[in-house]
VEXDREN-2710 file (C-alpha; in Angstrom, 1 decimal):
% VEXDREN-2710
k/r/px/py/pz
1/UNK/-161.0/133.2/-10.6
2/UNK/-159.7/133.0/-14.2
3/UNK/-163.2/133.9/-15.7
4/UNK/-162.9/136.2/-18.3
5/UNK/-166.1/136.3/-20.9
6/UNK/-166.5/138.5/-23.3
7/UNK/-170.6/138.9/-23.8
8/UNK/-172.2/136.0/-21.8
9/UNK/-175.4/135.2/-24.5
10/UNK/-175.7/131.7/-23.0
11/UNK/-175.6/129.1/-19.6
12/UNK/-175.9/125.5/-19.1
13/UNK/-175.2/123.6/-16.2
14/UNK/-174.6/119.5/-16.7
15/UNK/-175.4/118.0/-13.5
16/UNK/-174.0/114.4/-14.6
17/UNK/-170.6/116.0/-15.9
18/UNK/-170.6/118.0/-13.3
19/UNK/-169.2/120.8/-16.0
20/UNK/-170.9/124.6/-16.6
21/UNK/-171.1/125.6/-20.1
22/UNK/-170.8/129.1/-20.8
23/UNK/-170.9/130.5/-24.1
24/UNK/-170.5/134.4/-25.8
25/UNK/-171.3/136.8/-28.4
26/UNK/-168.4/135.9/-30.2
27/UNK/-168.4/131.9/-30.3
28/UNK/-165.8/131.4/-27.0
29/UNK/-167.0/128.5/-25.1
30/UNK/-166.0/128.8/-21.5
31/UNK/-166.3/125.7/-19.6
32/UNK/-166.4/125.2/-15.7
33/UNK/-165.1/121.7/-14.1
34/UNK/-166.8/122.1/-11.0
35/UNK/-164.8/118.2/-9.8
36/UNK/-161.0/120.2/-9.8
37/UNK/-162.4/124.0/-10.0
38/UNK/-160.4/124.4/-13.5
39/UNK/-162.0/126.9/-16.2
40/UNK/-161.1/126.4/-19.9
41/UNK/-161.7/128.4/-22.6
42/UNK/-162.2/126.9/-26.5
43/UNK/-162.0/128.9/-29.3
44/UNK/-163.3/126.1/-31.8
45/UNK/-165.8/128.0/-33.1
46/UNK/-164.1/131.1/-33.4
47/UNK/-161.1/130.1/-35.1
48/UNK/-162.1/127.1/-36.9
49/UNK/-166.2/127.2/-38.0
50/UNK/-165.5/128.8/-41.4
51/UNK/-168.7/131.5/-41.5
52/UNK/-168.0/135.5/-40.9
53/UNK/-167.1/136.2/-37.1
54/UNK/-170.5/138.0/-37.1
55/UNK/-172.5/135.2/-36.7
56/UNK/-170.8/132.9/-34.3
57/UNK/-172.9/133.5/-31.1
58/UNK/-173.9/130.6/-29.1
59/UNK/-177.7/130.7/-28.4
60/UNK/-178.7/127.7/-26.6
61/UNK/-177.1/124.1/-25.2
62/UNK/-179.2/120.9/-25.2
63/UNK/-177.1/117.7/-23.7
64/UNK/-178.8/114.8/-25.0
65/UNK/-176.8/111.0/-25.1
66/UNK/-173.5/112.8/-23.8
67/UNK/-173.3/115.1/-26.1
68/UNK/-174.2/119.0/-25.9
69/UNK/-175.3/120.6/-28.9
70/UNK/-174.9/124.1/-29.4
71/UNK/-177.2/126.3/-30.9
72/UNK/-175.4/129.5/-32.6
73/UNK/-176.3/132.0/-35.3
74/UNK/-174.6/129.7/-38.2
75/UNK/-176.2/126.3/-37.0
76/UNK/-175.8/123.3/-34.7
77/UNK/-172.7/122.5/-33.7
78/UNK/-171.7/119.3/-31.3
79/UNK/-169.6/118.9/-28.4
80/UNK/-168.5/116.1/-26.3
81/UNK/-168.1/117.3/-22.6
82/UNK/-166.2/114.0/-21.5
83/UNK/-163.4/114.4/-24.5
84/UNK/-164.0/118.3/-24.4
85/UNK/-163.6/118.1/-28.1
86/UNK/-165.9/119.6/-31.1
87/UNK/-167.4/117.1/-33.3
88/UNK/-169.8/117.9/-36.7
89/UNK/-171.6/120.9/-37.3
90/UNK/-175.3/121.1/-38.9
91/UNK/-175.7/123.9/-42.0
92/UNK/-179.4/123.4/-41.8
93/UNK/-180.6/125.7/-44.0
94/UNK/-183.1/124.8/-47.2
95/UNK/-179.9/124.5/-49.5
96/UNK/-176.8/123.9/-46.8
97/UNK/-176.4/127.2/-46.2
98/UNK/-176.1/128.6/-42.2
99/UNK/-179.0/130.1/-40.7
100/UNK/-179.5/131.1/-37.2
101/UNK/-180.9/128.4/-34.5
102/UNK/-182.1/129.5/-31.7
103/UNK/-182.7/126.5/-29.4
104/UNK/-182.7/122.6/-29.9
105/UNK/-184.5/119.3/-27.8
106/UNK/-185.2/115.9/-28.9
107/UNK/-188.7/114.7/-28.9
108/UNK/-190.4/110.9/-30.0
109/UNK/-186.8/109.7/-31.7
110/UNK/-186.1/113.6/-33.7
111/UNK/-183.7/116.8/-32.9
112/UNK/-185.7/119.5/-33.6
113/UNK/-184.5/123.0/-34.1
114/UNK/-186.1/126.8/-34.0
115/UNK/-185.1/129.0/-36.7
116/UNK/-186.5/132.5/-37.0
117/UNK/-186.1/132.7/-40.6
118/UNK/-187.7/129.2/-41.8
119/UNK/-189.7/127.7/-38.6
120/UNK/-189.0/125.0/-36.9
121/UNK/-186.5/121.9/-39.0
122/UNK/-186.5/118.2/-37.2
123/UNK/-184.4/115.5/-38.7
124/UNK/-183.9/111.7/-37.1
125/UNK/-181.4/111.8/-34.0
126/UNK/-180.4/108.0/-35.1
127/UNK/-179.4/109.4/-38.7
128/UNK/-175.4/109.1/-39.0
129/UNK/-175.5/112.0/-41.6
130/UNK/-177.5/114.6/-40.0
131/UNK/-174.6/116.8/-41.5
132/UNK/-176.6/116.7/-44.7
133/UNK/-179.3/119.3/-44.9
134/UNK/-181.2/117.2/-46.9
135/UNK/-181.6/115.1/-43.4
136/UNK/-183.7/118.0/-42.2
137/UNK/-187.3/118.9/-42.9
138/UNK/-189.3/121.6/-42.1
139/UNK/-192.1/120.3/-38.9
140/UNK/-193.7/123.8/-38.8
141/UNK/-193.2/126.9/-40.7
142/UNK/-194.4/129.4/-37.7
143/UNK/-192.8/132.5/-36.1
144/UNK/-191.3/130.2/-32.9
145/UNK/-188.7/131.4/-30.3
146/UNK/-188.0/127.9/-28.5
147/UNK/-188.9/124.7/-28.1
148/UNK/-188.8/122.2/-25.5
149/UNK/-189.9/118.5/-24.9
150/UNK/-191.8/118.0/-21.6
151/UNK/-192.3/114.3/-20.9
152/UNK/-194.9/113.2/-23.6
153/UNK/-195.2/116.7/-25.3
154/UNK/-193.6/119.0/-27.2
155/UNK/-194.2/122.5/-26.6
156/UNK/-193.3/125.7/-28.3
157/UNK/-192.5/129.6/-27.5
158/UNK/-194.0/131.4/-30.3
159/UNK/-193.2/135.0/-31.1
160/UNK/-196.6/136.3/-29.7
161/UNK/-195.7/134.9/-26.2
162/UNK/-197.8/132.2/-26.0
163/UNK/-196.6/128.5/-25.6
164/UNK/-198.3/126.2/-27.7
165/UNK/-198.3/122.2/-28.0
166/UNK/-197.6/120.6/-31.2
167/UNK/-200.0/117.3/-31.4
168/UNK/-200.1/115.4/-34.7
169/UNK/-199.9/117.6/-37.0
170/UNK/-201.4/120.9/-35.1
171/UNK/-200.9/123.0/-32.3
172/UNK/-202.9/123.8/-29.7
173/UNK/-202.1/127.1/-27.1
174/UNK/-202.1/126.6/-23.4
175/UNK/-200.4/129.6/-22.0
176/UNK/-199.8/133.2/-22.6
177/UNK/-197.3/135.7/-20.8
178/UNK/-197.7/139.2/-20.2
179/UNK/-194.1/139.5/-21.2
180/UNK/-192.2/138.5/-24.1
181/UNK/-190.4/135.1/-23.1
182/UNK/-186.4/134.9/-23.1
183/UNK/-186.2/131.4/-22.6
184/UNK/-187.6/127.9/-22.0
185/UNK/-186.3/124.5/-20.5
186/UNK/-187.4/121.4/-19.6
187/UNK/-185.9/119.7/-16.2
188/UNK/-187.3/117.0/-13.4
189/UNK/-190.5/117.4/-14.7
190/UNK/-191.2/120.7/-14.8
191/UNK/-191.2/123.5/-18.1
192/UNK/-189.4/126.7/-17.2
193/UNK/-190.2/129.7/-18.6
194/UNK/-188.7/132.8/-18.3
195/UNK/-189.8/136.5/-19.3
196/UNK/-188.0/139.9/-18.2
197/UNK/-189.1/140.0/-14.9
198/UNK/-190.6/136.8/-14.0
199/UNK/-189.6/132.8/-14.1
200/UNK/-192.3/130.3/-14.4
201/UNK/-192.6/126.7/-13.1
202/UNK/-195.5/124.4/-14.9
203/UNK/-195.5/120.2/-14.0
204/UNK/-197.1/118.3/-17.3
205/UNK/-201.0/118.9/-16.1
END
């Protein structure tokens, strides 16, 4: 059907676009109008993001005030999936420099974002130059995996499999997996988490 990904790493589906985001290994961005059936395939990040080929994976997409931002082993970068066009991209490392980011949400007014190198950086999702680094600040230094925002908290996959809830200032756990957890989202309600083997559904209570 006109398909063809290289290493699928990532998988988002926009229910209000109506548009499947795929992404790969090597920065392609596959995207799947589900109104006319048409697939198209952008090579932004491959050909333009100037950072070594290495490190273009797409990790995660988070659609937030139509826009999609893409986490990838460089940074953040945004996407408009009305335009289908690329717009900045975030070098949020502690002097500007790329560093990997695994997994973004918005939460209480900021975009935060997991790093495994320096912990989890938020910055104001109102500030027009969140292309400056020095617009991000580190909200927690922890080993953390993803992050997600759940109605009125903000929760947390940390590296020991546990999922923890950040409230002012500290974090509290609430669950721990057998498994290591791949992956978790927040939809209708509901925090998904998913390990090797298993997918879990937990309501805010």
């Amino acid at each position: 059907d006109g398909l063809k990904s290289e290493n699928i790493t990532a998988v988002y589906h926009s229910k209000g676009f109506e548009k499947t985001l795929i992404g790969n290994s090597n920065g392609l961005l596959i995207i799947i109008n589900h109104s006319n059936s048409q697939i198209i395939n952008k090579v932004d990040i491959i050909n333009n993001v100037p950072v070594p080929q290495n490190i273009k994976r797409i990790n995660h997409f988070f659609e937030y005030e139509e826009k999609i931002y893409i986490s990838t082993d460089y940074g953040i970068t945004v996407f408009n999936p009305v335009t289908l066009q690329f717009g900045d991209t975030y070098f949020i490392g502690l002097s500007g420099q790329e560093t990997q980011v695994l997994q973004t949400t918005v939460h209480d007014g900021y975009i935060y974002a997991v790093t495994p190198n320096i912990g989890i950086r938020r910055a104001l999702i109102s500030n027009p130059f969140l292309i400056n680094f020095n617009s991000w600040e580190v909200f927690n230094s922890g080993s953390w995996k993803g992050i997600a925002s759940i109605n009125n908290f903000l929760i947390g996959s940390g590296t020991d499999n546990r999922l923890y809830r950040f409230y002012e200032g500290s974090t509290l756990s609430i669950i721990s997996t057998s498994q290591p957890i791949l992956n978790i989202r927040s939809d209708n309600g509901f925090l998904t988490v998913t390990t090797n083997s298993t997918i879990y559904a937990f309501n805010q209570q």
